[in-house]
PDB file of N, CA, C and O in Angstrom:
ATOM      1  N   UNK A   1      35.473  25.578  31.313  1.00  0.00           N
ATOM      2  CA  UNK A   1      36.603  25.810  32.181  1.00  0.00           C
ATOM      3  C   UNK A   1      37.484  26.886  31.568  1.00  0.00           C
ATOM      4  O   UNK A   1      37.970  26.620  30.468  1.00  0.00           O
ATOM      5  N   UNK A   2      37.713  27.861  32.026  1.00  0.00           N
ATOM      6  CA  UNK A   2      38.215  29.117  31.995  1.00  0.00           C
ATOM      7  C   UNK A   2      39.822  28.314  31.459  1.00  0.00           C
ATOM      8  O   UNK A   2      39.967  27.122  31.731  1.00  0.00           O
ATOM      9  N   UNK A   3      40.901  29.039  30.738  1.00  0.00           N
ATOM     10  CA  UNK A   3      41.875  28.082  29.860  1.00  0.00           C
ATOM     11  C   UNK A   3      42.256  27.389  29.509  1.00  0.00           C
ATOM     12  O   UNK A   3      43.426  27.111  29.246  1.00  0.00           O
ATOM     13  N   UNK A   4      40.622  26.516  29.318  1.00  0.00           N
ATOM     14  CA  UNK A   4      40.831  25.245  28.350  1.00  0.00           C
ATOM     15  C   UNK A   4      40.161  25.546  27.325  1.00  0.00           C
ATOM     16  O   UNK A   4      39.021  26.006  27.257  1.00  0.00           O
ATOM     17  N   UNK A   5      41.248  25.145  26.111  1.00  0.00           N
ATOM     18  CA  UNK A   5      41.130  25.467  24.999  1.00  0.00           C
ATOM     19  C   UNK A   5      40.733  24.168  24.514  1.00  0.00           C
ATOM     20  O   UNK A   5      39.875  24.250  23.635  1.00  0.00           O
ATOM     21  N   UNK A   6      41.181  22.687  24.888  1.00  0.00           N
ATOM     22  CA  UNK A   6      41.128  21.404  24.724  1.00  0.00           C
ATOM     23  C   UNK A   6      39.699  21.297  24.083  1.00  0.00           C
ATOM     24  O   UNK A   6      38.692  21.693  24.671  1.00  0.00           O
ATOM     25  N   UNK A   7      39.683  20.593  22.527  1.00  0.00           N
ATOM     26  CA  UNK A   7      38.152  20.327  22.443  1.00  0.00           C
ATOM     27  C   UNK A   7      38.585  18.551  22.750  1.00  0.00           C
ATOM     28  O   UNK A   7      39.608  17.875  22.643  1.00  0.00           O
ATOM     29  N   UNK A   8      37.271  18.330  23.143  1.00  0.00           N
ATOM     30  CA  UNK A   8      37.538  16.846  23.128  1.00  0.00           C
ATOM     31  C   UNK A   8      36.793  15.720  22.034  1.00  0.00           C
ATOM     32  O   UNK A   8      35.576  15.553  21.950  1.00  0.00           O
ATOM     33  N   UNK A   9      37.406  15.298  21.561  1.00  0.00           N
ATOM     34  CA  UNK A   9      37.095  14.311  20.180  1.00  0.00           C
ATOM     35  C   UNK A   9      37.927  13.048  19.909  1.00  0.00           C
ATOM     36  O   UNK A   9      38.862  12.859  20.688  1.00  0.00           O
ATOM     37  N   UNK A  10      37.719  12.082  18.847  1.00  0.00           N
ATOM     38  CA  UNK A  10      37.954  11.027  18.945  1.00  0.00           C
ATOM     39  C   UNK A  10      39.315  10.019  19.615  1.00  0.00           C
ATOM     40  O   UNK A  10      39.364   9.005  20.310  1.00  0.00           O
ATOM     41  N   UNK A  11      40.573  11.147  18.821  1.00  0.00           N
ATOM     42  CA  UNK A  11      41.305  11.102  19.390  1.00  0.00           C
ATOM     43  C   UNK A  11      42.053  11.950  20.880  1.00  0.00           C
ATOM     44  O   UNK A  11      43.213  11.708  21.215  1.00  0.00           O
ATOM     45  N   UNK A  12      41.495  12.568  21.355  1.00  0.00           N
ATOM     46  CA  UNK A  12      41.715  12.653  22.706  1.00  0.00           C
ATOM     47  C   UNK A  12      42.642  11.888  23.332  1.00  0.00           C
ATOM     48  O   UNK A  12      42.233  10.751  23.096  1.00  0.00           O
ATOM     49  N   UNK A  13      43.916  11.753  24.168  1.00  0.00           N
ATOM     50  CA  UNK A  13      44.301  11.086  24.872  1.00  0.00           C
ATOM     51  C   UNK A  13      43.945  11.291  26.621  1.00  0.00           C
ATOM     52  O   UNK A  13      44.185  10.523  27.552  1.00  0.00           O
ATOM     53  N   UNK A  14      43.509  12.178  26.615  1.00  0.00           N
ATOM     54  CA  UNK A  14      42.647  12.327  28.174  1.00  0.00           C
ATOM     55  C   UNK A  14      42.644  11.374  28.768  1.00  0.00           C
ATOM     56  O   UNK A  14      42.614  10.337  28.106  1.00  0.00           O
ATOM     57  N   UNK A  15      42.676  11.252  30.399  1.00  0.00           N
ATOM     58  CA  UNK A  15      42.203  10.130  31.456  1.00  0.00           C
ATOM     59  C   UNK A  15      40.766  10.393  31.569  1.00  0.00           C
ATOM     60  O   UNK A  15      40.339  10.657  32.693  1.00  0.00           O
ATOM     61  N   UNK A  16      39.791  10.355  30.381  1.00  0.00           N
ATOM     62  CA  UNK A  16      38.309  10.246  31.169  1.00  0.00           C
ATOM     63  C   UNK A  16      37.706   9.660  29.913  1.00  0.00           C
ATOM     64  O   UNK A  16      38.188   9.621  28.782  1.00  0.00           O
ATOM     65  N   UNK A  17      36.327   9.130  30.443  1.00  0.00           N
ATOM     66  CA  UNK A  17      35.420   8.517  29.328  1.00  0.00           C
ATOM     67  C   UNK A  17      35.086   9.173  28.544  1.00  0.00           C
ATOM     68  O   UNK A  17      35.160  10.373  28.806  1.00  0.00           O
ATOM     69  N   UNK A  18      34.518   8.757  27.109  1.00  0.00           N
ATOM     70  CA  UNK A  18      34.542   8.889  25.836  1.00  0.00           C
ATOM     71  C   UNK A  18      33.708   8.319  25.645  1.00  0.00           C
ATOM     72  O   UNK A  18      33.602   7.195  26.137  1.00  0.00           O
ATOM     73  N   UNK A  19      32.712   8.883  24.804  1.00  0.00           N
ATOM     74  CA  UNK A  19      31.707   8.210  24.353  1.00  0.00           C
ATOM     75  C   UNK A  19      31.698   7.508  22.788  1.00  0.00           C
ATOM     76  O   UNK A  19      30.711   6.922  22.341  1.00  0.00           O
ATOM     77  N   UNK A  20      32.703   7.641  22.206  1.00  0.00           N
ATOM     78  CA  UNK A  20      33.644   7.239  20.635  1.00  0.00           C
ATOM     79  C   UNK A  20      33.454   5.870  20.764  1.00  0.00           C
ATOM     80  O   UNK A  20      33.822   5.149  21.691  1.00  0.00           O
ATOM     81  N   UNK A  21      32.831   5.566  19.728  1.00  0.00           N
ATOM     82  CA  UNK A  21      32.778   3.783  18.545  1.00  0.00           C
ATOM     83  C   UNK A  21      34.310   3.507  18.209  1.00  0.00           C
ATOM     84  O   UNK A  21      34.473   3.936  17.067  1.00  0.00           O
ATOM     85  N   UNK A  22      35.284   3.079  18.602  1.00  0.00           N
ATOM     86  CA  UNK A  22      36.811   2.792  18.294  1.00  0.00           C
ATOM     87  C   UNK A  22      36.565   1.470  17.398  1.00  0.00           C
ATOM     88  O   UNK A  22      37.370   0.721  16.845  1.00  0.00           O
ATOM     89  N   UNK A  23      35.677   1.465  17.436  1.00  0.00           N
ATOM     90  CA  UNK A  23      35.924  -0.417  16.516  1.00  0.00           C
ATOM     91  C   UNK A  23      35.280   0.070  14.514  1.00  0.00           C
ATOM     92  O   UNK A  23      35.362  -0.575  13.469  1.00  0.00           O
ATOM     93  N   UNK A  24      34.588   1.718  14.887  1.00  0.00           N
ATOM     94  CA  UNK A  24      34.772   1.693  13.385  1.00  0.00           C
ATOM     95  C   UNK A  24      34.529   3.433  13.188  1.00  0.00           C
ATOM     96  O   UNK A  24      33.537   4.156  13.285  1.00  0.00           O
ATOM     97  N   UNK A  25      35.839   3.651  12.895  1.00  0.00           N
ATOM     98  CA  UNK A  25      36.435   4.859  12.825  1.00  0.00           C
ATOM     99  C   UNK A  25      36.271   5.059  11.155  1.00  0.00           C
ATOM    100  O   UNK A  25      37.456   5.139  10.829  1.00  0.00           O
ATOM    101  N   UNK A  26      35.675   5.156  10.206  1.00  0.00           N
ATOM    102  CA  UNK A  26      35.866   5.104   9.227  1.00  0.00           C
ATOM    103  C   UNK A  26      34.401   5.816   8.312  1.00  0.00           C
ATOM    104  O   UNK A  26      33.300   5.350   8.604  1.00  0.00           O
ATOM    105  N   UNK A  27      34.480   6.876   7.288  1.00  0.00           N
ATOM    106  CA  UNK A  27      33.217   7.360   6.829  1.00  0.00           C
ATOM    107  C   UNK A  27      32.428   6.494   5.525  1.00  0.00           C
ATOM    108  O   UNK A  27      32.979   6.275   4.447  1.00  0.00           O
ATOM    109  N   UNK A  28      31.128   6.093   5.851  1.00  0.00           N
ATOM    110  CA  UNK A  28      30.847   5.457   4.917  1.00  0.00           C
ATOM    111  C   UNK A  28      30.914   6.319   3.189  1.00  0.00           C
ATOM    112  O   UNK A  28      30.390   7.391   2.887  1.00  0.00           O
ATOM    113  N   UNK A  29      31.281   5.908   2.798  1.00  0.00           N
ATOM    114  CA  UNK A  29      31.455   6.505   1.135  1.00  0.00           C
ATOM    115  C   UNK A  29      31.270   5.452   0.127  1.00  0.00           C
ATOM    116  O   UNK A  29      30.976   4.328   0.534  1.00  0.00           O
ATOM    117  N   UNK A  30      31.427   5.704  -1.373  1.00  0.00           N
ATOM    118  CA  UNK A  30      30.430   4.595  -2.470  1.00  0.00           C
ATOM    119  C   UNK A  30      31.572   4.087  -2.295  1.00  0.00           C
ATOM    120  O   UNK A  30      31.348   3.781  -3.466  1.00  0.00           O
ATOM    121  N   UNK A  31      32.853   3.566  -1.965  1.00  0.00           N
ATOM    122  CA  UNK A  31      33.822   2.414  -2.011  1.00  0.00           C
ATOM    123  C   UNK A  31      33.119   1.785  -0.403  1.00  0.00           C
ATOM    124  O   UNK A  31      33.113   0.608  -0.764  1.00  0.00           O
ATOM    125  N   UNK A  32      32.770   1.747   0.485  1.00  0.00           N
ATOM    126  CA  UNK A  32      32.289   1.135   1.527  1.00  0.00           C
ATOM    127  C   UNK A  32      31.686  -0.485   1.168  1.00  0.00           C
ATOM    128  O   UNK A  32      31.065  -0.855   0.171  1.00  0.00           O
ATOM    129  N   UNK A  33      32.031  -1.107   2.122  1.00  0.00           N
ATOM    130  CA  UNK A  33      31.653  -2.578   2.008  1.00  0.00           C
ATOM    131  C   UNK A  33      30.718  -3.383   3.172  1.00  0.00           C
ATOM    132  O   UNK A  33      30.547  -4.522   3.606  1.00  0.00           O
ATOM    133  N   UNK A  34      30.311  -2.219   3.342  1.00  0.00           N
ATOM    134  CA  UNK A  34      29.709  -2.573   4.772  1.00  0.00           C
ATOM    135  C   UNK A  34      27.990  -3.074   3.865  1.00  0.00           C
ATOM    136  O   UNK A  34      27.863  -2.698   2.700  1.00  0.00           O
ATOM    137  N   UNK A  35      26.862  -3.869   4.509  1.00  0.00           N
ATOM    138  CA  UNK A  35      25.600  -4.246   4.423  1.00  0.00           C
ATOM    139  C   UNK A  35      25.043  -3.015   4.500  1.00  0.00           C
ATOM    140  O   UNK A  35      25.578  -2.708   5.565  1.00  0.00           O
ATOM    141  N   UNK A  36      24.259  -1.864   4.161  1.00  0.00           N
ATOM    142  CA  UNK A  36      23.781  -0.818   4.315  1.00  0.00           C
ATOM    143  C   UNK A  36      22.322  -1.107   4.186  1.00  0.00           C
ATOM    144  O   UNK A  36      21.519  -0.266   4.591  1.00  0.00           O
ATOM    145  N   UNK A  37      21.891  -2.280   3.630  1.00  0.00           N
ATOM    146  CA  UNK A  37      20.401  -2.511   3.480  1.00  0.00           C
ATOM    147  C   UNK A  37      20.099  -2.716   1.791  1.00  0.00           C
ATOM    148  O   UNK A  37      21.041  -2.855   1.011  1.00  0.00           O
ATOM    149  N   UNK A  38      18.965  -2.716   1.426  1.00  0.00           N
ATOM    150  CA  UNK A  38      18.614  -2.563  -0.231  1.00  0.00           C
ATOM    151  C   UNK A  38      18.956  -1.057  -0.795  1.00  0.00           C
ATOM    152  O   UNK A  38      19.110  -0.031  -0.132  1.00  0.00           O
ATOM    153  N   UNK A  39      19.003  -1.171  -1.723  1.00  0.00           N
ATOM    154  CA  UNK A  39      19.691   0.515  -2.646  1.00  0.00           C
ATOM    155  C   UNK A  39      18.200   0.949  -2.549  1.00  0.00           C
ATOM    156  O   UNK A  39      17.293   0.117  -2.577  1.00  0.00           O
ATOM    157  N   UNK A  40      17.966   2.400  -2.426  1.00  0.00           N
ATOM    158  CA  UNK A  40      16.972   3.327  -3.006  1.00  0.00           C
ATOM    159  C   UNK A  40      16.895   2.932  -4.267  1.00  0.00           C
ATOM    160  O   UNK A  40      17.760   2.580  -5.069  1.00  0.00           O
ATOM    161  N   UNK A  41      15.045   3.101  -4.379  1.00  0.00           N
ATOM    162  CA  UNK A  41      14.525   3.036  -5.488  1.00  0.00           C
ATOM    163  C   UNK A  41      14.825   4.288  -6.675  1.00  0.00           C
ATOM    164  O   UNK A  41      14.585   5.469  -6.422  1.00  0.00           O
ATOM    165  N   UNK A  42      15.315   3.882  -7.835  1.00  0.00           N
ATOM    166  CA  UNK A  42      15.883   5.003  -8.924  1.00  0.00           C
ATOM    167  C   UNK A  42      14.453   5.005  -9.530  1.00  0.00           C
ATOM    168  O   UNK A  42      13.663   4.080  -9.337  1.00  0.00           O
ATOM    169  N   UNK A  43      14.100   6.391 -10.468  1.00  0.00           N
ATOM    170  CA  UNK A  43      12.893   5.848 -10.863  1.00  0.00           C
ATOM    171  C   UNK A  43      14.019   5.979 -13.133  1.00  0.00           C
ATOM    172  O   UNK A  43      14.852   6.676 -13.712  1.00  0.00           O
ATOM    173  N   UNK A  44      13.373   5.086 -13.321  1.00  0.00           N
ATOM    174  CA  UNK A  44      13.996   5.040 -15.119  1.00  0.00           C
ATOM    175  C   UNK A  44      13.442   5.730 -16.047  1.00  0.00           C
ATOM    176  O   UNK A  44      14.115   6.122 -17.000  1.00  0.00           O
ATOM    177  N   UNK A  45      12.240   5.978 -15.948  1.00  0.00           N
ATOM    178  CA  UNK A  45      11.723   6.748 -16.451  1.00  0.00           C
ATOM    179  C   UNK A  45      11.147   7.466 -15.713  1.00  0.00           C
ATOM    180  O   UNK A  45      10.948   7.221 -14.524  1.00  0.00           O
ATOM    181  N   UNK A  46      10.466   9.384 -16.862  1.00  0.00           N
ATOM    182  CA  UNK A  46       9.898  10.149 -16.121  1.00  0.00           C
ATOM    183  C   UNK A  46       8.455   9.943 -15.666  1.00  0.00           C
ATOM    184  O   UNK A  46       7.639   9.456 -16.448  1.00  0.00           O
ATOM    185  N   UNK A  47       8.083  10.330 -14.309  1.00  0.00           N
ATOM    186  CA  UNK A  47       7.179  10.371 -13.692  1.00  0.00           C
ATOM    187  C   UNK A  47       5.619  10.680 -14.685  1.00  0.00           C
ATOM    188  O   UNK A  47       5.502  11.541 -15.557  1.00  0.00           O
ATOM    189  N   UNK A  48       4.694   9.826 -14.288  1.00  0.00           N
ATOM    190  CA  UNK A  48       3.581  10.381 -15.142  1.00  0.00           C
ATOM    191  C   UNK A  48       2.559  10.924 -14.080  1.00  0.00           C
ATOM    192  O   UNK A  48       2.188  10.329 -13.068  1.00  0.00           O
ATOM    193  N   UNK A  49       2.178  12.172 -14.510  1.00  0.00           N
ATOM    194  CA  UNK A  49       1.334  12.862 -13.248  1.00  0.00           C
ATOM    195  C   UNK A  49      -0.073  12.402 -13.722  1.00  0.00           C
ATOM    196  O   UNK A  49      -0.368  11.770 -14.737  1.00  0.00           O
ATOM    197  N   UNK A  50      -0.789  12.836 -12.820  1.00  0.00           N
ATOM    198  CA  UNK A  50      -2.186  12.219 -12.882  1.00  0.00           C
ATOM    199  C   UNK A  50      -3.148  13.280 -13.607  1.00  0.00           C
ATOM    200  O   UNK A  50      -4.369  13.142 -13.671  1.00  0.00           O
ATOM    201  N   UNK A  51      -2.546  14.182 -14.056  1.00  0.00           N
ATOM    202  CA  UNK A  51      -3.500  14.943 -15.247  1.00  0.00           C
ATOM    203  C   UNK A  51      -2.802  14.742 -16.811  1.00  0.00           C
ATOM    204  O   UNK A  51      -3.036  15.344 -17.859  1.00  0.00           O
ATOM    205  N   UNK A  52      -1.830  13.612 -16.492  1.00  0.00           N
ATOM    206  CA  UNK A  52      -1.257  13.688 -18.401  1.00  0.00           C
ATOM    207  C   UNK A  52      -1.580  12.912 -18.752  1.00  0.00           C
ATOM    208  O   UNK A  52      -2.008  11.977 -18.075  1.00  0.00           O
ATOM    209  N   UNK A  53      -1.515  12.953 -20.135  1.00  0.00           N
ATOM    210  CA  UNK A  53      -2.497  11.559 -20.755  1.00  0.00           C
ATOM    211  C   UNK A  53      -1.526  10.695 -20.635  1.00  0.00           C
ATOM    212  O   UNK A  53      -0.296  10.723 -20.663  1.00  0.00           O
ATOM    213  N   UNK A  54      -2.701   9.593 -20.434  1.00  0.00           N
ATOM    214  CA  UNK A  54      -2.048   7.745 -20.156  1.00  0.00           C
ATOM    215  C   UNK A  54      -1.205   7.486 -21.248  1.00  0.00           C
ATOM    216  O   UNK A  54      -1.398   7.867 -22.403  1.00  0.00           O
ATOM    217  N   UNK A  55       0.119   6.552 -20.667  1.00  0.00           N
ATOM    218  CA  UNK A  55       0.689   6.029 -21.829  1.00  0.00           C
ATOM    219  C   UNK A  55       0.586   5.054 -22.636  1.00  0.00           C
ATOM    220  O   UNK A  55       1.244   4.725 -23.623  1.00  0.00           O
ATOM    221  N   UNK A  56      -0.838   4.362 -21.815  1.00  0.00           N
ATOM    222  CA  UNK A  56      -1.533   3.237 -23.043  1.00  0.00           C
ATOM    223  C   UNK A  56      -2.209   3.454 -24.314  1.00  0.00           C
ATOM    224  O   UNK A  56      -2.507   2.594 -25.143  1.00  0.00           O
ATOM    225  N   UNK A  57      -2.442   4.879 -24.374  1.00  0.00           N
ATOM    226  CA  UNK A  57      -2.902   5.273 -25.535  1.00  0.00           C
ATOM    227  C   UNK A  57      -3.978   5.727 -25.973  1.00  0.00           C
ATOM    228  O   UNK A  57      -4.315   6.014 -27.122  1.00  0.00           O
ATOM    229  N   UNK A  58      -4.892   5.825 -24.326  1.00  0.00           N
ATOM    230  CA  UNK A  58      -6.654   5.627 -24.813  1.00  0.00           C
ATOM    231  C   UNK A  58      -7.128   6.527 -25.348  1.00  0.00           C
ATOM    232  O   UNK A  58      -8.065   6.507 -26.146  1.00  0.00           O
ATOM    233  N   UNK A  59      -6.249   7.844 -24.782  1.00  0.00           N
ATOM    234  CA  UNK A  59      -6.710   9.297 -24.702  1.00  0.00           C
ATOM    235  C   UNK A  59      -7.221   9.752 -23.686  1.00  0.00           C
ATOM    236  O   UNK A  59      -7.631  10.899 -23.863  1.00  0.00           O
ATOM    237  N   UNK A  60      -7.450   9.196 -22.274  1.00  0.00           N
ATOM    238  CA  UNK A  60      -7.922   9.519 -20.571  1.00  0.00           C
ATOM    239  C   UNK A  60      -6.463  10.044 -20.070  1.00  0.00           C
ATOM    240  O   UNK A  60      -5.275   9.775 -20.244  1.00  0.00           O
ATOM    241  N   UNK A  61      -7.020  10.667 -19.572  1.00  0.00           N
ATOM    242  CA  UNK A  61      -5.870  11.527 -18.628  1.00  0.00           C
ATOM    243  C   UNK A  61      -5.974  10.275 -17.300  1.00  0.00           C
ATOM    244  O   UNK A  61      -6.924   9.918 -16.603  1.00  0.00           O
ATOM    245  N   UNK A  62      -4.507   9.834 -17.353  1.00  0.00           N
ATOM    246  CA  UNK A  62      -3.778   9.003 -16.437  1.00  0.00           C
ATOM    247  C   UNK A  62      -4.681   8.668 -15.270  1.00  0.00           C
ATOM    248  O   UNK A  62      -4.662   7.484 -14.933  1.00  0.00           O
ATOM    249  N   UNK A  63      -5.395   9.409 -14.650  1.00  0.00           N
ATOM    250  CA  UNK A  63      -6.072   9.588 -13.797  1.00  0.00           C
ATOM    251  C   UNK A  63      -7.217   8.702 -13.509  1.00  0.00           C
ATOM    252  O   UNK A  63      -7.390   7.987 -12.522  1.00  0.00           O
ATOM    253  N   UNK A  64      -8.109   8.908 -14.738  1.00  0.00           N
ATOM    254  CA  UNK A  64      -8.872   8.109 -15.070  1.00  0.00           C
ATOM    255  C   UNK A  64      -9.117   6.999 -15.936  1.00  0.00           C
ATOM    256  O   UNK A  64     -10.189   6.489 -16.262  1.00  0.00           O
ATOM    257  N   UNK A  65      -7.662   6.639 -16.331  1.00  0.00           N
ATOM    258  CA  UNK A  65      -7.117   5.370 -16.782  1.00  0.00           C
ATOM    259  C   UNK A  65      -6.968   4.044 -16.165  1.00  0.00           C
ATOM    260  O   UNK A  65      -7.690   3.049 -16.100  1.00  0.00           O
ATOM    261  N   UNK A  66      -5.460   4.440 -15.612  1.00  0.00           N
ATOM    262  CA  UNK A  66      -4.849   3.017 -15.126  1.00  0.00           C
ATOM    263  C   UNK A  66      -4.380   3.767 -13.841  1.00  0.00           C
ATOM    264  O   UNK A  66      -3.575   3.118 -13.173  1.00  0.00           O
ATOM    265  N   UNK A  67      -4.704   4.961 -13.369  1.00  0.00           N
ATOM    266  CA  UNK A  67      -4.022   4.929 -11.903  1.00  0.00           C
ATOM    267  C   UNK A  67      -5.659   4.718 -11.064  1.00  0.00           C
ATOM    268  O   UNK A  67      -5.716   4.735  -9.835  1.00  0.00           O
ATOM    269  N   UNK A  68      -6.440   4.598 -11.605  1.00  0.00           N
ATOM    270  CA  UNK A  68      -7.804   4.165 -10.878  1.00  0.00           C
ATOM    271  C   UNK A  68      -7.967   3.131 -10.041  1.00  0.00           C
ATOM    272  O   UNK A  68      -9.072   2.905  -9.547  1.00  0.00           O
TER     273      UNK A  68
END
């Protein structure tokens, strides 16, 4: 519409529908208390690729160790 500058967003006071969640206005961030599900898996140690030698000791490259 030619001189409307109006963007329309949450707070809007407009007479028309809105498609806005009003019951939770709020960004999830690490203080959040909301159920989000189980945490991502961290890994603790570094990754062992499948051409380095095993860390059991045999002398086989990982591969043909214990990722078999």
């Amino acid at each position: 519409m030619p001189g409307h500058e109006h963007v329309h967003g949450p707070d809007c006071d407009h007479d028309h529908d809105h498609d806005h969640d009003h019951d939770h206005e709020h960004v999830h961030g690490p203080d959040c208390d909301h159920d989000h599900g189980p945490a991502p898996f961290v890994r603790t140690a570094p990754k062992i690729g499948r051409n380095d030698p095993c860390p059991c000791g045999s002398g086989k490259k990982f591969k043909k160790c214990h990722d078999a």
